[in-house]
N, CA, C and O atoms as a GROMACS GRO file, in nm:
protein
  420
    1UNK      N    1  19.270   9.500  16.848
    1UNK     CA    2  19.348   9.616  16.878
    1UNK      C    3  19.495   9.588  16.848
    1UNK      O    4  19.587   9.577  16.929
    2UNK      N    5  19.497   9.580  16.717
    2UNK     CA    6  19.629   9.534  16.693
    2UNK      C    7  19.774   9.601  16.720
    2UNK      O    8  19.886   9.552  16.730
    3UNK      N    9  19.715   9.760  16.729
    3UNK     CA   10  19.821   9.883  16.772
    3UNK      C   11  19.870   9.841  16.874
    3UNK      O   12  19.988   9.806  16.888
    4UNK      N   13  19.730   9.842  17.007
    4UNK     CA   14  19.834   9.767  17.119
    4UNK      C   15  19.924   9.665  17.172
    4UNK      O   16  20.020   9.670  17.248
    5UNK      N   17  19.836   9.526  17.080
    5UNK     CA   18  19.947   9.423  17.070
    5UNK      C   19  20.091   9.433  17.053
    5UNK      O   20  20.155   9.344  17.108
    6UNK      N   21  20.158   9.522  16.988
    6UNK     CA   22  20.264   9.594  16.926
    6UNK      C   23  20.356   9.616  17.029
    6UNK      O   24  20.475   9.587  17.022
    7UNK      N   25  20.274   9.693  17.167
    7UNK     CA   26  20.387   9.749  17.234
    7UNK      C   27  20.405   9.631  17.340
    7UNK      O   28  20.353   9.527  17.378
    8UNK      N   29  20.542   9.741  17.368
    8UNK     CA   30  20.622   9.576  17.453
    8UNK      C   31  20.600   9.570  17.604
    8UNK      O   32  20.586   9.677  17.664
    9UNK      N   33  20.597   9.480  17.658
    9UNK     CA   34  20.594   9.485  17.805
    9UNK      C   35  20.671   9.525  17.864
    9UNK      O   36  20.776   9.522  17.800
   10UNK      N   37  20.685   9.578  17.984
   10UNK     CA   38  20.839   9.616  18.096
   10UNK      C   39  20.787   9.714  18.180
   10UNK      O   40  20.678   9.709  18.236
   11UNK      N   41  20.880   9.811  18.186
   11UNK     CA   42  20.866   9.924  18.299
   11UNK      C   43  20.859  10.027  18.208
   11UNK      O   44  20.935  10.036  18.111
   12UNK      N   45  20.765  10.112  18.237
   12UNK     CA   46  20.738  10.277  18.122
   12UNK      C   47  20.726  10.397  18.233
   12UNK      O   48  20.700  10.388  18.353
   13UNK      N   49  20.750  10.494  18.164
   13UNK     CA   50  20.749  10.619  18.233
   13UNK      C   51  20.676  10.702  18.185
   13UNK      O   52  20.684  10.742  18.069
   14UNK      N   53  20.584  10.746  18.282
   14UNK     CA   54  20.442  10.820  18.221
   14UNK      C   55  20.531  10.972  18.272
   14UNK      O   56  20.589  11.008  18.375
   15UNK      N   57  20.505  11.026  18.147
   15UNK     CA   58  20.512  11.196  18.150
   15UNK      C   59  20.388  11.266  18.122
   15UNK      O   60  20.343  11.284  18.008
   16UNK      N   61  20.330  11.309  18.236
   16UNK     CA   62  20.215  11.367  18.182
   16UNK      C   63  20.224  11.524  18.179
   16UNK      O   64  20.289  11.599  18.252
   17UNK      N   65  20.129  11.556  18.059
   17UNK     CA   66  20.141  11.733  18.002
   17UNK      C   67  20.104  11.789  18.134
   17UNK      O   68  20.176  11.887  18.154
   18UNK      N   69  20.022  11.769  18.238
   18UNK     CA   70  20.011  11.882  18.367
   18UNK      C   71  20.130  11.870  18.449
   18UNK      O   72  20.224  11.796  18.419
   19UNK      N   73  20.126  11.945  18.558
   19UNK     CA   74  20.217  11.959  18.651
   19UNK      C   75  20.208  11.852  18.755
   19UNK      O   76  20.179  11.891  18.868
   20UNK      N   77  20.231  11.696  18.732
   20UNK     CA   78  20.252  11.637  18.780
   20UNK      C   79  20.324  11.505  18.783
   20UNK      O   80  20.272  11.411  18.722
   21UNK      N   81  20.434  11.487  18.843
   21UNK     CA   82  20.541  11.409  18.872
   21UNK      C   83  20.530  11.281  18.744
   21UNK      O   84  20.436  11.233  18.681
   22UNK      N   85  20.655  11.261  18.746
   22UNK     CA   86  20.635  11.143  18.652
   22UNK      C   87  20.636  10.997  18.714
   22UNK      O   88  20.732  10.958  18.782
   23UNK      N   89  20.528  10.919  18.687
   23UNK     CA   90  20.570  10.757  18.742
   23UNK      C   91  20.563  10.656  18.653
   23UNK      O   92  20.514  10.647  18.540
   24UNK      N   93  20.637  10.563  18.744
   24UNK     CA   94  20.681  10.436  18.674
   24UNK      C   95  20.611  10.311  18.695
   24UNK      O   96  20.576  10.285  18.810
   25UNK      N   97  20.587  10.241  18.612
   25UNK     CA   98  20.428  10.129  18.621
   25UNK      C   99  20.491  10.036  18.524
   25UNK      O  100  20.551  10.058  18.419
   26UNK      N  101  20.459   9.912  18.594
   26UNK     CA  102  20.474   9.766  18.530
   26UNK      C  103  20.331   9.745  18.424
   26UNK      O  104  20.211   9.755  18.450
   27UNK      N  105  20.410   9.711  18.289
   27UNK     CA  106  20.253   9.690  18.221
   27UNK      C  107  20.346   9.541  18.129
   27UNK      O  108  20.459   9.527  18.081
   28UNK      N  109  20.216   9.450  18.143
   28UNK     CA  110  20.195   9.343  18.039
   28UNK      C  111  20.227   9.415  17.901
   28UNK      O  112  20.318   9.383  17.825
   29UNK      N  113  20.151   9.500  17.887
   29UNK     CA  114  20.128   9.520  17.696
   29UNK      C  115  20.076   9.631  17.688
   29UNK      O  116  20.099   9.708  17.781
   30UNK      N  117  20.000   9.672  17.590
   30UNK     CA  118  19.989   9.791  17.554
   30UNK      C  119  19.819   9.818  17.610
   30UNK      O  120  19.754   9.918  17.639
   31UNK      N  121  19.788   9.647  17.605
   31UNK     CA  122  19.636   9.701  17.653
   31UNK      C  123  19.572   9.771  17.809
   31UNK      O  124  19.469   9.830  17.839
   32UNK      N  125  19.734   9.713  17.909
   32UNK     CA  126  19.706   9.771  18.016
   32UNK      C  127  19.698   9.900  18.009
   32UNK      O  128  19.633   9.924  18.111
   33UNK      N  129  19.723  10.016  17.951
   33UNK     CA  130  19.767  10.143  17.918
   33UNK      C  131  19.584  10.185  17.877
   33UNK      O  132  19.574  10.304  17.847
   34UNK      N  133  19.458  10.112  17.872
   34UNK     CA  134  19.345  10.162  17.845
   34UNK      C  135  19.306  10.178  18.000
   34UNK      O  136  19.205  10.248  17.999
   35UNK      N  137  19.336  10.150  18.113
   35UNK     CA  138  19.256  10.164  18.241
   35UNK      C  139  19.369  10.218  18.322
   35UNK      O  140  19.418  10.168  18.423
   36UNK      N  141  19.407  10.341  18.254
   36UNK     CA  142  19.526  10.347  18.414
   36UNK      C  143  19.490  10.432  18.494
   36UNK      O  144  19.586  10.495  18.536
   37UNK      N  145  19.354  10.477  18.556
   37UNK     CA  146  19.278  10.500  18.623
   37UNK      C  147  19.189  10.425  18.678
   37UNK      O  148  19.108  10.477  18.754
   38UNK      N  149  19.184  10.277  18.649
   38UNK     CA  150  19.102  10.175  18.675
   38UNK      C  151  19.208  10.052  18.685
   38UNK      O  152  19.150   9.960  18.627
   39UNK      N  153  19.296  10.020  18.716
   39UNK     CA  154  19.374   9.897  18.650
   39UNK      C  155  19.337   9.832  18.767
   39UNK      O  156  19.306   9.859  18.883
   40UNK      N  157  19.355   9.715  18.678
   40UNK     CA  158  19.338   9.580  18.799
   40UNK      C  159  19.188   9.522  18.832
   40UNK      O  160  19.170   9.425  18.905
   41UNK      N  161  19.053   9.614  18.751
   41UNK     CA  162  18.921   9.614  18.744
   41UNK      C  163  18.829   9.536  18.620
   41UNK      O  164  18.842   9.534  18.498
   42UNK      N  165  18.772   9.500  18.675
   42UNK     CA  166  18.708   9.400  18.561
   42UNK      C  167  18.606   9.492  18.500
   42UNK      O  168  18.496   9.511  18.552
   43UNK      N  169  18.643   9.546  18.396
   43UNK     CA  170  18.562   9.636  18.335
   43UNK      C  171  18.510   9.625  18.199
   43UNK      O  172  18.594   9.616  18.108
   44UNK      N  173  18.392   9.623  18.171
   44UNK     CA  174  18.345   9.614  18.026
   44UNK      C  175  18.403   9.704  17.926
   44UNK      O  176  18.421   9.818  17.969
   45UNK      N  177  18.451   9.676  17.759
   45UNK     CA  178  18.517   9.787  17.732
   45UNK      C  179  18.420   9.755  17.573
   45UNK      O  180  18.368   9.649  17.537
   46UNK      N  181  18.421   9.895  17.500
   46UNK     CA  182  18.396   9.922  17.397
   46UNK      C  183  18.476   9.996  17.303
   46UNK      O  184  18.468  10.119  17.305
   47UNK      N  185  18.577   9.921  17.196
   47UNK     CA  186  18.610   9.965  17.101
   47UNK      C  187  18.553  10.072  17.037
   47UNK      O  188  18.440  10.052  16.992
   48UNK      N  189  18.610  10.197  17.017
   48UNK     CA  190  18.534  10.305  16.953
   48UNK      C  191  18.601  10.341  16.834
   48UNK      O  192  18.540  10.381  16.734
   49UNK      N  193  18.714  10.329  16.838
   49UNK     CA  194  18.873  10.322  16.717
   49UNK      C  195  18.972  10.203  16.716
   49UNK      O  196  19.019  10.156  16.819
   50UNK      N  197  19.006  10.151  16.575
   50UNK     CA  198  19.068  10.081  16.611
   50UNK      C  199  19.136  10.076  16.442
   50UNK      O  200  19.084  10.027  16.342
   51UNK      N  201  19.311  10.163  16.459
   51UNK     CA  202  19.351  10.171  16.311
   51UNK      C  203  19.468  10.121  16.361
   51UNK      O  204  19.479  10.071  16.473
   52UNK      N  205  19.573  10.135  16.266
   52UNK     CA  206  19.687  10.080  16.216
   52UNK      C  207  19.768  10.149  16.348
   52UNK      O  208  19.854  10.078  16.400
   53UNK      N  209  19.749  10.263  16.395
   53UNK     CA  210  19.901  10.346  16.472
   53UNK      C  211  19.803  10.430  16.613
   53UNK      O  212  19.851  10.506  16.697
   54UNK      N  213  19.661  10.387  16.603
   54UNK     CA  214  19.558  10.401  16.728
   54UNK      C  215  19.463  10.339  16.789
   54UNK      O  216  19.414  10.246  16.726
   55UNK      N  217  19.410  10.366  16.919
   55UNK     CA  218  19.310  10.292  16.955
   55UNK      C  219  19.205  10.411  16.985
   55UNK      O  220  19.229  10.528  16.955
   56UNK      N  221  19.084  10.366  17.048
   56UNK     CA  222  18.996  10.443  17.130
   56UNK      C  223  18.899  10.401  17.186
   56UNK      O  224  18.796  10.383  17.122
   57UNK      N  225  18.909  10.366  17.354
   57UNK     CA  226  18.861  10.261  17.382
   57UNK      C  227  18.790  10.327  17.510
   57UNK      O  228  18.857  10.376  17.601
   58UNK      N  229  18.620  10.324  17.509
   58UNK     CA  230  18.519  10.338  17.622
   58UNK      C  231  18.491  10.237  17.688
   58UNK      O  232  18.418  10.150  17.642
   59UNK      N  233  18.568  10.229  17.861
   59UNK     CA  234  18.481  10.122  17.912
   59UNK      C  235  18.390  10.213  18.065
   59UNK      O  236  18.364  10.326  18.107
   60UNK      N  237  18.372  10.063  18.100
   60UNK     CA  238  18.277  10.070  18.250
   60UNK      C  239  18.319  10.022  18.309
   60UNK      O  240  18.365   9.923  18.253
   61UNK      N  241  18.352  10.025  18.462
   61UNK     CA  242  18.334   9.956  18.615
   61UNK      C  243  18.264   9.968  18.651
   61UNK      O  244  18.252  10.078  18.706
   62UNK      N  245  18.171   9.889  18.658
   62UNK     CA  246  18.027   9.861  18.694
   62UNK      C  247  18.079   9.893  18.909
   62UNK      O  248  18.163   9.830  18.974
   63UNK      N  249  17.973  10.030  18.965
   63UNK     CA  250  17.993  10.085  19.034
   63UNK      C  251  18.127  10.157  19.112
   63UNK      O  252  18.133  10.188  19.230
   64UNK      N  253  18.259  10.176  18.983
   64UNK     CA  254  18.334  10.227  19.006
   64UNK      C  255  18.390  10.332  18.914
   64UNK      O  256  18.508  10.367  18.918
   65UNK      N  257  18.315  10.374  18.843
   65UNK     CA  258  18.341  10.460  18.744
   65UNK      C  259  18.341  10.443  18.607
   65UNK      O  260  18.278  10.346  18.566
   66UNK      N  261  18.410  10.530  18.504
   66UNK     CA  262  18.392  10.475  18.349
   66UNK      C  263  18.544  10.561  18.314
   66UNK      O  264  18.618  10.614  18.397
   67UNK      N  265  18.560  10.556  18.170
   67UNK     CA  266  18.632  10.664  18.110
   67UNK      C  267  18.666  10.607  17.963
   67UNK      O  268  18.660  10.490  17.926
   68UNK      N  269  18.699  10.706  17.898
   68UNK     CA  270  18.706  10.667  17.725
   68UNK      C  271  18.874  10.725  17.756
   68UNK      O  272  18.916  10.822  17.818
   69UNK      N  273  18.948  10.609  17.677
   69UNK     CA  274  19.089  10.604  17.648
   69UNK      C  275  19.134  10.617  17.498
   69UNK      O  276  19.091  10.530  17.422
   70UNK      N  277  19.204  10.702  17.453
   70UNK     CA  278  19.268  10.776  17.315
   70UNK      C  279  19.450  10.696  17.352
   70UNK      O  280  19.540  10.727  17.430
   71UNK      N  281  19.435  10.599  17.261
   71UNK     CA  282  19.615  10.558  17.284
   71UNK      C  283  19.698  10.616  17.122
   71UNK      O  284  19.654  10.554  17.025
   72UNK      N  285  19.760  10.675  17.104
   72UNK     CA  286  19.839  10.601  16.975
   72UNK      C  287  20.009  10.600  17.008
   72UNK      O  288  20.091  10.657  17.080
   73UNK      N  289  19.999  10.476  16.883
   73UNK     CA  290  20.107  10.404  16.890
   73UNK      C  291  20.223  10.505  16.819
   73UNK      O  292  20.190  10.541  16.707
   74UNK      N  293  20.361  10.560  16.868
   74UNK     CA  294  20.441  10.639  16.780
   74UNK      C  295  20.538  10.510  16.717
   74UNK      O  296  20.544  10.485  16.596
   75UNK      N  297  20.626  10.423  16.842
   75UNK     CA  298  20.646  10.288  16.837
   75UNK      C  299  20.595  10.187  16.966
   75UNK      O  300  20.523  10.218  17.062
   76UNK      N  301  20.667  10.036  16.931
   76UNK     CA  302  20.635  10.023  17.039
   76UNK      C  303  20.695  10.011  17.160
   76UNK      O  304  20.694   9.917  17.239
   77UNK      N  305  20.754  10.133  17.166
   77UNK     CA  306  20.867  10.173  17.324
   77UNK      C  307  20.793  10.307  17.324
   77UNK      O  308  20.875  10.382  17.376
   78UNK      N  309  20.684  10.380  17.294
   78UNK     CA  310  20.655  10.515  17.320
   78UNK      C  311  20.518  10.500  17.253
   78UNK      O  312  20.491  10.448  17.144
   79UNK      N  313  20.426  10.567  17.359
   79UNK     CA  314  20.282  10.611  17.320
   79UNK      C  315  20.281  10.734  17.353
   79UNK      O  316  20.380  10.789  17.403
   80UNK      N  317  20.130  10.813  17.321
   80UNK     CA  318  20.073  10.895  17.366
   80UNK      C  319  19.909  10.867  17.394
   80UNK      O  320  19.833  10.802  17.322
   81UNK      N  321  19.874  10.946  17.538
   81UNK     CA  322  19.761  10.850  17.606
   81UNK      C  323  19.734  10.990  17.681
   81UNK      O  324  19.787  11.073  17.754
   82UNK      N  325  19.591  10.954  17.599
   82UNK     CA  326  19.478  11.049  17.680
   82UNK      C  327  19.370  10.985  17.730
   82UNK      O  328  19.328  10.887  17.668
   83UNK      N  329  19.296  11.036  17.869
   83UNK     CA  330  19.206  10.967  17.944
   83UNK      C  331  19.132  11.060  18.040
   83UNK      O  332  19.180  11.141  18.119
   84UNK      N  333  18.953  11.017  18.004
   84UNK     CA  334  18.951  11.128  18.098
   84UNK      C  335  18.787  11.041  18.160
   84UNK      O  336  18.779  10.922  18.128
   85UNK      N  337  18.725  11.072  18.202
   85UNK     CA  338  18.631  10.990  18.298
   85UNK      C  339  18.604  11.007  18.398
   85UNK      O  340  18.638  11.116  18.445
   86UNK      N  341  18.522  10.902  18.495
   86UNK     CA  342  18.477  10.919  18.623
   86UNK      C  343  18.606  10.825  18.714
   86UNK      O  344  18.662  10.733  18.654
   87UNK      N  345  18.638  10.850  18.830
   87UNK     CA  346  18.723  10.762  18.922
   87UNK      C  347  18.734  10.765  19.090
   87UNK      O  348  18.809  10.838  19.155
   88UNK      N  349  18.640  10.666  19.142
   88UNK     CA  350  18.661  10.720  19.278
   88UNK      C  351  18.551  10.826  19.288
   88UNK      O  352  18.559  10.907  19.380
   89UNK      N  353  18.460  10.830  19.212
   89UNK     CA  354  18.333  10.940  19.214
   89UNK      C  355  18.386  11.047  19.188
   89UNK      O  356  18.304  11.134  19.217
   90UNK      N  357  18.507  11.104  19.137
   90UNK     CA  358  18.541  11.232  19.079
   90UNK      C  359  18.554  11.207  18.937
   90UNK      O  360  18.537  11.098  18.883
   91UNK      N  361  18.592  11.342  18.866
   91UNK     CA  362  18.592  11.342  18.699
   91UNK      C  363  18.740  11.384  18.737
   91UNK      O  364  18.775  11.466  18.822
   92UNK      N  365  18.841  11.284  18.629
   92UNK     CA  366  18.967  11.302  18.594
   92UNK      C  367  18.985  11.324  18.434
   92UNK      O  368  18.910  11.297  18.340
   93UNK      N  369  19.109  11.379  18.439
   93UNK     CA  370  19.145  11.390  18.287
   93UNK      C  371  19.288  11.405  18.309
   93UNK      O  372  19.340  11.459  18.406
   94UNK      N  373  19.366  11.333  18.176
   94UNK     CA  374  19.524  11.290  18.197
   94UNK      C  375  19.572  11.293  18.025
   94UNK      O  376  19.523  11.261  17.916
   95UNK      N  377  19.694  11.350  18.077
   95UNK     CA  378  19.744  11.356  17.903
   95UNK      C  379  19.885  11.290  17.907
   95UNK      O  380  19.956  11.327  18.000
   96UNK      N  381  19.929  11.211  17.834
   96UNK     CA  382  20.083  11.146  17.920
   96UNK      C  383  20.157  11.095  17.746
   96UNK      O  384  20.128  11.077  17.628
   97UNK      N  385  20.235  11.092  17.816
   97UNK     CA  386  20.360  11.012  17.667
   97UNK      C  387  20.410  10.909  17.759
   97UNK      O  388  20.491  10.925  17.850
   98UNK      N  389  20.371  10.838  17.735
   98UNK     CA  390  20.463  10.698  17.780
   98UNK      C  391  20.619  10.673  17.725
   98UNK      O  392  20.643  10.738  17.623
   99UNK      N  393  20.732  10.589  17.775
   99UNK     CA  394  20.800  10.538  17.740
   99UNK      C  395  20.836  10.420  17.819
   99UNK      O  396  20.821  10.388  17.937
  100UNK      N  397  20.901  10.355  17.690
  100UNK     CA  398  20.938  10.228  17.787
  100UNK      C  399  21.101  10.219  17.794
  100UNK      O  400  21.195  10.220  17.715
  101UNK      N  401  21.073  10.206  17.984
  101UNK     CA  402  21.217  10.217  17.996
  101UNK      C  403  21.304  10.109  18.037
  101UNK      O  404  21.411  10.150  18.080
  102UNK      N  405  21.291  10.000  18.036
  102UNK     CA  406  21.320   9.888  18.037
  102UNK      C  407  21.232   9.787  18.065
  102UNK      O  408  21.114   9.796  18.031
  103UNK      N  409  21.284   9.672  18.135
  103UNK     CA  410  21.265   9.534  18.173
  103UNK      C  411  21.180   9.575  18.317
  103UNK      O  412  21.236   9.677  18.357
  104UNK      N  413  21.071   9.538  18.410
  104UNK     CA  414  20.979   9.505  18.493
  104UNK      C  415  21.101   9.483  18.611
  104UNK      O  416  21.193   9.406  18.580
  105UNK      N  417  21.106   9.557  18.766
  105UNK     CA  418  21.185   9.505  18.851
  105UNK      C  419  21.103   9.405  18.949
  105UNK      O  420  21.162   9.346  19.039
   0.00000   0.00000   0.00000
């Protein structure tokens, strides 16, 4: 997933397209940005895309849900990230532009 390798670590600011607030999340890299409905979960994942400026990535939490993740790369200080799946036994769906807004506090 070489797209994600790309982006940089720090502090990003998720803007998501619904009516809800924007937050701010510490990420390693770009690959944390496939579970942000799951993070921190040891989850099986399946490559479904994988080009030059995108990803598309289906995993599992084995008894905690699933969801297929759509990343692409614009650079690597800004994505766009769609996600939609099971979480917590409900069905979510999320549309967001990331940016990165600095350094991790």
């Amino acid at each position: 997933m070489a797209a994600l390798d790309r982006v940089q670590a720090g502090e990003w600011e998720l803007r998501f397209r619904a009516d809800v607030p924007r937050r701010r999340v510490c990420m390693q890299g770009g690959r944390d940005f496939i579970q942000l409905r799951h993070p921190h979960k040891s989850c099986s994942q399946y490559v479904v895309e994988d080009l030059a400026d995108r990803v598309s990535v289906q995993y599992t939490c084995r008894g905690d849900g699933y969801g297929l993740t759509n990343i692409r790369v614009e650079t690597p200080g800004l994505l766009q990230v769609e996600s939609q799946g099971i979480a917590a036994g409900s069905p979510y769906h999320m549309s967001a532009e990331a940016r990165r807004v600095g350094p991790c506090r």
